[in-house]
C-alpha beads as a LAMMPS data file, in Angstrom:
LAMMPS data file: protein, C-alpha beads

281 atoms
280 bonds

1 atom types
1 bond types

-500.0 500.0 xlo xhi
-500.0 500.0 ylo yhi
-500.0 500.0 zlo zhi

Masses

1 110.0

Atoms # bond

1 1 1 0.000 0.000 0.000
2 1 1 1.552 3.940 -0.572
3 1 1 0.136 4.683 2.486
4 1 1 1.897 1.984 4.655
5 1 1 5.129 3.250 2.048
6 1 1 4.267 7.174 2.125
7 1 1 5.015 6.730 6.654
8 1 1 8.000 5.051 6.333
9 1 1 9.458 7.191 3.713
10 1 1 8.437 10.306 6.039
11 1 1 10.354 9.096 8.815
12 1 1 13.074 8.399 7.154
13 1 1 13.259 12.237 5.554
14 1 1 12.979 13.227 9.327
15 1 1 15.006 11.246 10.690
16 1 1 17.514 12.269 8.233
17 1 1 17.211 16.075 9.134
18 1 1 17.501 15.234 12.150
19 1 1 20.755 13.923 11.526
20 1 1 21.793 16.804 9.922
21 1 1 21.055 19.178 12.519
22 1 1 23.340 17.383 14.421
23 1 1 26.169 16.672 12.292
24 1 1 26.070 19.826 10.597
25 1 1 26.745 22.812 11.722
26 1 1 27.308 25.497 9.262
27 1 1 24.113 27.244 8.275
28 1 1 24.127 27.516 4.692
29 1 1 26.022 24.458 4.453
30 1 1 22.714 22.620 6.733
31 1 1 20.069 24.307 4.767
32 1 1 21.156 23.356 1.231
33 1 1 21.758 19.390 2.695
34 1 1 18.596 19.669 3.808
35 1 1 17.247 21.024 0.829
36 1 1 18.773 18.455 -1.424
37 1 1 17.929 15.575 1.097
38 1 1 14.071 16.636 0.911
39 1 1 14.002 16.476 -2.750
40 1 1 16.037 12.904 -2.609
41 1 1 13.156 11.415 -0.627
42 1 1 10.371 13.161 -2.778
43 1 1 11.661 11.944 -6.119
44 1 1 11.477 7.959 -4.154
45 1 1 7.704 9.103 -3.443
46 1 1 7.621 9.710 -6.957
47 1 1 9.514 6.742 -8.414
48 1 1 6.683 4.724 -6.379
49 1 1 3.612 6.835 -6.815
50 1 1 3.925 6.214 -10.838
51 1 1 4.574 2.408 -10.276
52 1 1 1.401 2.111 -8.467
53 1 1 -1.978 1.783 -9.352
54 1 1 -4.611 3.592 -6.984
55 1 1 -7.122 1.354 -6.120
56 1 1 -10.092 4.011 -5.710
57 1 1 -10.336 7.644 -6.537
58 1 1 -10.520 8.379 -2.282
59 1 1 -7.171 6.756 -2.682
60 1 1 -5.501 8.842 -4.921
61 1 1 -7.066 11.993 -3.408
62 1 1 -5.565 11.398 -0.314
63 1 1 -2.325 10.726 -1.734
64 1 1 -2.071 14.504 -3.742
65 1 1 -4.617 16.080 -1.210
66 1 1 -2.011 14.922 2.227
67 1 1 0.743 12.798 1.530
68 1 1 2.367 14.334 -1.557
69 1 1 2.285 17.975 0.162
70 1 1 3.929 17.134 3.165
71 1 1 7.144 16.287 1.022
72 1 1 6.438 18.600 -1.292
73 1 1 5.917 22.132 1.776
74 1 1 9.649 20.533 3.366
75 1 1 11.461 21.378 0.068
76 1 1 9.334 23.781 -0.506
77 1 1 10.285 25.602 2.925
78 1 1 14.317 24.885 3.323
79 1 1 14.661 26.217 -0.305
80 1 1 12.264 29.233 0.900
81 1 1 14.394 29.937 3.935
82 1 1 18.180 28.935 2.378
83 1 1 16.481 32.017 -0.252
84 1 1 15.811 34.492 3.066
85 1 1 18.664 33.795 4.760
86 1 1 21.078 34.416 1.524
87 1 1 19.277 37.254 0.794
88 1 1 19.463 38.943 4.367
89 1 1 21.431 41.995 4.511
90 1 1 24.264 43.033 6.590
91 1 1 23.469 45.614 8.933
92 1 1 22.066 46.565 12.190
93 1 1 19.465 44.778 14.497
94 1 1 17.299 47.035 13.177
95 1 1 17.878 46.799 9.772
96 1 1 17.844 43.211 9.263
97 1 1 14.586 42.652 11.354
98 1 1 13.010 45.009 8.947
99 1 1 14.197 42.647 6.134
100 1 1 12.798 39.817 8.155
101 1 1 9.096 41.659 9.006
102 1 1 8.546 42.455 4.709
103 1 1 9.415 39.033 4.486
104 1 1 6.621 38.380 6.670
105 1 1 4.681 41.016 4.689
106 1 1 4.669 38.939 1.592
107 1 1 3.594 35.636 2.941
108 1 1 0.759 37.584 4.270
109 1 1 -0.265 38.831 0.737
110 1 1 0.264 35.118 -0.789
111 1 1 -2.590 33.977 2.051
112 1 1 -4.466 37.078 0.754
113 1 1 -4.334 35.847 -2.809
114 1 1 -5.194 32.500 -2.640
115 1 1 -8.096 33.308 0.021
116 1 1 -10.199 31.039 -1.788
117 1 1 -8.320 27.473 -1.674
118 1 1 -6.809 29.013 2.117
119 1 1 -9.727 28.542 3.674
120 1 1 -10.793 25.681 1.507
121 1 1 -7.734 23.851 3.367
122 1 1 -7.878 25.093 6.723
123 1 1 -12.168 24.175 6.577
124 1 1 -11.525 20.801 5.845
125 1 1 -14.244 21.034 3.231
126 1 1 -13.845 17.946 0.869
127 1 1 -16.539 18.662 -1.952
128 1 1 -14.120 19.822 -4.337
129 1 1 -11.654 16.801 -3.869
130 1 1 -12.518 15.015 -6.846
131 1 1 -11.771 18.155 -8.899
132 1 1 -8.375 19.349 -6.974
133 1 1 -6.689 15.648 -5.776
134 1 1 -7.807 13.353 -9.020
135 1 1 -5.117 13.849 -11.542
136 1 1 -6.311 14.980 -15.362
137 1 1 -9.146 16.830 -13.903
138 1 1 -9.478 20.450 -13.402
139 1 1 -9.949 23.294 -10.650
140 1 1 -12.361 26.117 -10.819
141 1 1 -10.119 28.984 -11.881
142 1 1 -11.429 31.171 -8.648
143 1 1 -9.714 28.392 -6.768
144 1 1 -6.933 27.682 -7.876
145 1 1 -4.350 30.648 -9.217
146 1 1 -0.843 28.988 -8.923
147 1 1 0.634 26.770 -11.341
148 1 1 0.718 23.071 -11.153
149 1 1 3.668 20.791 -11.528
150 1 1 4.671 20.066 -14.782
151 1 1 4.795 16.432 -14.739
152 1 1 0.759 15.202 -15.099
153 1 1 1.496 11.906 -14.104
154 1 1 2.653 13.202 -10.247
155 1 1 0.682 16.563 -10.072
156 1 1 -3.291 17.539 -9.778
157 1 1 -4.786 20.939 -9.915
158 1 1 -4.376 21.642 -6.159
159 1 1 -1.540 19.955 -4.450
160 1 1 1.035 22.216 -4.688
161 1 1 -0.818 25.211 -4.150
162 1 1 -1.798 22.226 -0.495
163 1 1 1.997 22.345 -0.233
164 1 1 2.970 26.022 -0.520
165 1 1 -0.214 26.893 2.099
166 1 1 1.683 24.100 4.482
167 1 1 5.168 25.633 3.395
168 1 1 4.454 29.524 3.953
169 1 1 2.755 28.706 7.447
170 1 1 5.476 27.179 8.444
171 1 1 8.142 30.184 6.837
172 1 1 5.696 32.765 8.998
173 1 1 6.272 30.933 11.960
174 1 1 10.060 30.408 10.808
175 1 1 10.426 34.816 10.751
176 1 1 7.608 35.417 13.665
177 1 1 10.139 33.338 15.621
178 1 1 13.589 34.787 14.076
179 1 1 12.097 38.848 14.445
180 1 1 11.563 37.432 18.222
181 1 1 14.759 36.241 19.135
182 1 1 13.262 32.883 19.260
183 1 1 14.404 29.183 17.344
184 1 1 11.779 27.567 15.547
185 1 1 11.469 24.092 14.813
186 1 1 9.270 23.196 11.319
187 1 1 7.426 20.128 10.937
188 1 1 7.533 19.282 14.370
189 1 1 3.839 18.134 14.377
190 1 1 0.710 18.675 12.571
191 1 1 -1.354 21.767 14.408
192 1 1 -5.288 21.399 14.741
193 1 1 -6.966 23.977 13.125
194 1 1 -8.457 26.695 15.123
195 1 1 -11.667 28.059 13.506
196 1 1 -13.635 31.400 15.074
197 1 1 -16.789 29.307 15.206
198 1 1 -18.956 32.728 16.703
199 1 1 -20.367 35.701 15.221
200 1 1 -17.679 37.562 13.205
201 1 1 -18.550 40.984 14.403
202 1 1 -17.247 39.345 17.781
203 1 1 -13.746 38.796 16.984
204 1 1 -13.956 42.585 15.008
205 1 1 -14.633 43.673 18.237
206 1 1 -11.588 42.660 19.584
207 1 1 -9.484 43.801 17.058
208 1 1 -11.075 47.458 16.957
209 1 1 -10.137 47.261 21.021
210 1 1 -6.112 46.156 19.927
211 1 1 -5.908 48.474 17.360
212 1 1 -7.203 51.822 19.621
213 1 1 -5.382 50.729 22.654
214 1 1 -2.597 50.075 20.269
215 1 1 -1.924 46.803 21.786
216 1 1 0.513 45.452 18.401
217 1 1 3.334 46.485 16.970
218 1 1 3.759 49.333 19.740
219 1 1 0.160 50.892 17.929
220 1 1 2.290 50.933 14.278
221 1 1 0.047 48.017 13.234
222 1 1 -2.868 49.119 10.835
223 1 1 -6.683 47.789 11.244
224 1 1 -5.895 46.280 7.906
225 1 1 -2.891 44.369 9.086
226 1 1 -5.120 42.882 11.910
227 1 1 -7.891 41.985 9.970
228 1 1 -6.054 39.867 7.521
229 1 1 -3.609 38.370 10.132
230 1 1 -6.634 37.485 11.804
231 1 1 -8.340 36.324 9.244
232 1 1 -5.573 33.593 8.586
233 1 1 -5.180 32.511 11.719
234 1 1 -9.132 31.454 12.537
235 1 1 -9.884 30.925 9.325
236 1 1 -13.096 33.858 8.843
237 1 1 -14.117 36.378 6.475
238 1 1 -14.219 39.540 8.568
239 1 1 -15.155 41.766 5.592
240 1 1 -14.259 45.356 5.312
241 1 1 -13.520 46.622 8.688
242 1 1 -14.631 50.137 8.436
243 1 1 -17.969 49.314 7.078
244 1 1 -18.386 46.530 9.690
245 1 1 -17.618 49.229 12.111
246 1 1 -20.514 51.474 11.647
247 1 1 -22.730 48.124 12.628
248 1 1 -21.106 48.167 16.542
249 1 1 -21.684 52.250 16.366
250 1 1 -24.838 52.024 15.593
251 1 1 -26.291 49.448 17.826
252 1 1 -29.380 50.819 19.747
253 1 1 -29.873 48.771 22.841
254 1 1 -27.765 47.321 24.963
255 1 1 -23.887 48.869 24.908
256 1 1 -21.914 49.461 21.681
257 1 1 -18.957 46.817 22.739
258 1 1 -21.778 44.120 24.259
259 1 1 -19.293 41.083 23.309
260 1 1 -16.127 42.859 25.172
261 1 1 -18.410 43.383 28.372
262 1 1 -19.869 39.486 27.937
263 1 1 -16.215 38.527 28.201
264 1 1 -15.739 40.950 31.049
265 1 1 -18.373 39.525 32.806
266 1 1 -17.336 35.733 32.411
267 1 1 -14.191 36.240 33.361
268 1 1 -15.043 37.871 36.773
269 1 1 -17.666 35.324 37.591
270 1 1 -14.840 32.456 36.799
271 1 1 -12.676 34.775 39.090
272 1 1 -15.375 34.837 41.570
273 1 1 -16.844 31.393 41.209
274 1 1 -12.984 30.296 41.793
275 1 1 -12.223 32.652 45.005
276 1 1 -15.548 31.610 46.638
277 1 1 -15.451 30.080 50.142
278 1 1 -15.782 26.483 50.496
279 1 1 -15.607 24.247 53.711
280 1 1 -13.105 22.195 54.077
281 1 1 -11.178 23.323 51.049

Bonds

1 1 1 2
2 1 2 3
3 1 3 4
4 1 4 5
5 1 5 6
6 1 6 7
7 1 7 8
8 1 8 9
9 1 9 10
10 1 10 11
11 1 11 12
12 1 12 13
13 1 13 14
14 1 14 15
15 1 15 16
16 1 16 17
17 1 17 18
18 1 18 19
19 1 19 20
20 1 20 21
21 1 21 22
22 1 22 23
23 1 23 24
24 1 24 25
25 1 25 26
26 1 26 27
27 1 27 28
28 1 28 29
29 1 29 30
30 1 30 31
31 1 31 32
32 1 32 33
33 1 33 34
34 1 34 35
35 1 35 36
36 1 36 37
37 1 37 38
38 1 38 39
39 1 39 40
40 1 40 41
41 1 41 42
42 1 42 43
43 1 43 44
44 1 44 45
45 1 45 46
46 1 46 47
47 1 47 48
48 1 48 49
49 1 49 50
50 1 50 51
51 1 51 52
52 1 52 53
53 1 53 54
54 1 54 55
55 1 55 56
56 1 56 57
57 1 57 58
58 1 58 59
59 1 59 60
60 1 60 61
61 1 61 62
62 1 62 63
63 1 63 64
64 1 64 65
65 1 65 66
66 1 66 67
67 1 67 68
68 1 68 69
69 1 69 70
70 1 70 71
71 1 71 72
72 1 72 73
73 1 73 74
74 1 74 75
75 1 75 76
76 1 76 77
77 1 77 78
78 1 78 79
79 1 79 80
80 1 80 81
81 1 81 82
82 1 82 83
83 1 83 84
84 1 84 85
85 1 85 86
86 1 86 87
87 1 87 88
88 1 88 89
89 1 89 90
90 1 90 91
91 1 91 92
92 1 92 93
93 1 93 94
94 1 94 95
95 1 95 96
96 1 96 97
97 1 97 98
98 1 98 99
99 1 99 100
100 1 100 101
101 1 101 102
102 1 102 103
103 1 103 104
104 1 104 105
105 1 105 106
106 1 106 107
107 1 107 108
108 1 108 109
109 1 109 110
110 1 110 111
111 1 111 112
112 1 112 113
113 1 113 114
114 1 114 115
115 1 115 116
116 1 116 117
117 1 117 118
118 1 118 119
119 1 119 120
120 1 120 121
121 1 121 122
122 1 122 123
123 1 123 124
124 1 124 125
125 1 125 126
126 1 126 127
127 1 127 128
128 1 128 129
129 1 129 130
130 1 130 131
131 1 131 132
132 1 132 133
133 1 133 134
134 1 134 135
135 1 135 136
136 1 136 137
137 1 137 138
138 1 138 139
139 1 139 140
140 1 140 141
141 1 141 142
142 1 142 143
143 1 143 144
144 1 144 145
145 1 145 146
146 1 146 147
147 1 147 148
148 1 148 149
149 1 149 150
150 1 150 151
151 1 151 152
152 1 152 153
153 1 153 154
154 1 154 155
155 1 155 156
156 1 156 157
157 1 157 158
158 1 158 159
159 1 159 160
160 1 160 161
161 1 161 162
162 1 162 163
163 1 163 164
164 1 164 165
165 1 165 166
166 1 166 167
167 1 167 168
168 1 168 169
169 1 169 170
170 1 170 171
171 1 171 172
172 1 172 173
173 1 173 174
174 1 174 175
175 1 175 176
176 1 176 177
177 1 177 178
178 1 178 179
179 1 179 180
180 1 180 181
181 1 181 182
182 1 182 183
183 1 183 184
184 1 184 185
185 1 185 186
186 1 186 187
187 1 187 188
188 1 188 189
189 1 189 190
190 1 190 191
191 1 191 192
192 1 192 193
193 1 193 194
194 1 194 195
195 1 195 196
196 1 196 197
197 1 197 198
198 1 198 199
199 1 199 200
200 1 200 201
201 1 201 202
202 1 202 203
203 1 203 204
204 1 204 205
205 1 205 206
206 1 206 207
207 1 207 208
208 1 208 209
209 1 209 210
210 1 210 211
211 1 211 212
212 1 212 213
213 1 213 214
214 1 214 215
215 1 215 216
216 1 216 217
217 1 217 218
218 1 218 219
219 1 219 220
220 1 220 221
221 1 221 222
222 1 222 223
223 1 223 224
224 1 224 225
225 1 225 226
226 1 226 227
227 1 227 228
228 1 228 229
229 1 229 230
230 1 230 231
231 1 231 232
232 1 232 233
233 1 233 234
234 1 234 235
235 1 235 236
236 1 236 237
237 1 237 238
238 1 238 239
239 1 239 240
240 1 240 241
241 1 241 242
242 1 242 243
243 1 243 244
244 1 244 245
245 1 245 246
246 1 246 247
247 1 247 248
248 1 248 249
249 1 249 250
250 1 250 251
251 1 251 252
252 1 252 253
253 1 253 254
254 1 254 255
255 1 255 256
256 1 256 257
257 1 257 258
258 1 258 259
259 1 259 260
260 1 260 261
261 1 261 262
262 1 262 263
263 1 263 264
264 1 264 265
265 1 265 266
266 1 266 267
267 1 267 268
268 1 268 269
269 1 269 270
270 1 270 271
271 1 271 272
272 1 272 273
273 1 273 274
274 1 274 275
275 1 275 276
276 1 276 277
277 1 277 278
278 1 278 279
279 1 279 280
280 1 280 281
């Protein structure tokens, strides 16, 4: 079976990157073995995948719709980074943070481009599989806007715009982490998605109270910036934030921020429910 073949292989390309993060220690030197041990393991995914026969359509969309990405975002994402960290100037702190954060500016326009298929992934939604994951077939053009691979026997319409989503999610984490100070290990596990699952205005709430408190970015963050970084991390449609506005200043009864002072409220009775006296505790 390629799935029973598809885990072993992927433990064996971590396992191996592992290796080199231990034997290796000269950056550029570590990124391009890892680089060119990524695409070693992907072309034995291939070599297999076009020697085997899928025995159901489910099968071969969850080949191209989750196996074949998760080789494909790892070269993907050393090749991405090797790119950064070539490209990064010399300089101050200052300087070379700023290179770093419109880094981080672009990936945030790539999730604002591809909107559409984003949110297809992070939803879980399946009813386009047969369209995206079943090779020779194709993707409504509002979906998908990236080119495909150019091989037909090893590509569909969707999986490597799958594998660039999983790549640049991991490169944002990879400069969130580097801008911080902090070292960031990709791949390290698969990461639920976390959905806003109540009303949007809710969560627009909260961002109007960041933004005029200037909670981010010392206040230097824009309404826009928080809307779309939101956006990508809980998955929702927020819509444009101005106009959505004007519905919390023109609510009637009850108060204007009536989700803020909900929270307010449940987290003092929690506070309260916690600190109240009990006998024998």
């Amino acid at each position: 079976m390629i799935q029973e073949f598809s885990e072993e292989l992927y433990k064996g390309v971590v396992s191996a990157l592992e290796e080199i993060d231990s034997t290796v220690i000269e950056p550029s030197v570590q990124r391009k073995t890892k680089t060119e041990t990524v695409f070693r393991f992907l072309m034995e995914l291939k070599k297999r995948a076009l020697a085997y026969l899928f025995t159901s359509p489910e099968e071969e969309i969850h080949f191209f719709k989750e196996i074949k990405p998760r080789f494909t975002s790892m070269l993907i994402y050393y090749s991405s980074v090797d790119r950064i960290e070539l490209g990064k100037p010399e300089g101050s702190l200052a300087h070379v943070k700023s290179y770093y954060e419109h880094e981080l500016v672009a990936v945030d326009k790539f999730f604002g481009r591809n909107r559409e298929i984003y949110t297809y992934f992070r939803s879980g939604d399946t009813y386009l599989d047969h369209q995206l994951f079943i090779r020779g077939n194709t993707a409504p053009r509002w979906m998908c806007k990236g080119p495909v691979d150019q091989d037909e026997r090893f590509s569909t319409a969707a999986d490597l715009i799958f594998a660039r989503i999983k790549a640049k999610e991991q490169i944002a984490r990879y400069l969130e982490n580097t801008i911080n100070g902090l070292e960031f290990r990709p791949f390290s596990g698969d990461e639920p998605a976390i959905n806003w699952t109540g009303d949007s205005i809710n969560l627009l709430e909260n961002v109007f109270g960041w933004y005029y408190t200037g909670q981010i970015n010392n206040g230097q963050a824009t309404i826009a910036d928080l809307v779309r970084k939101v956006e990508r991390v809980f998955n929702v449609n927020l819509g444009k934030p101005y106009r959505r506005f004007s519905e919390i200043r023109q609510r009637k009864r009850l108060s204007k921020t009536k989700f803020l002072e909900e929270m307010s409220r449940a987290i003092n009775k929690k506070i309260e429910d916690d600190d109240e006296y009990r006998p024998g505790r």
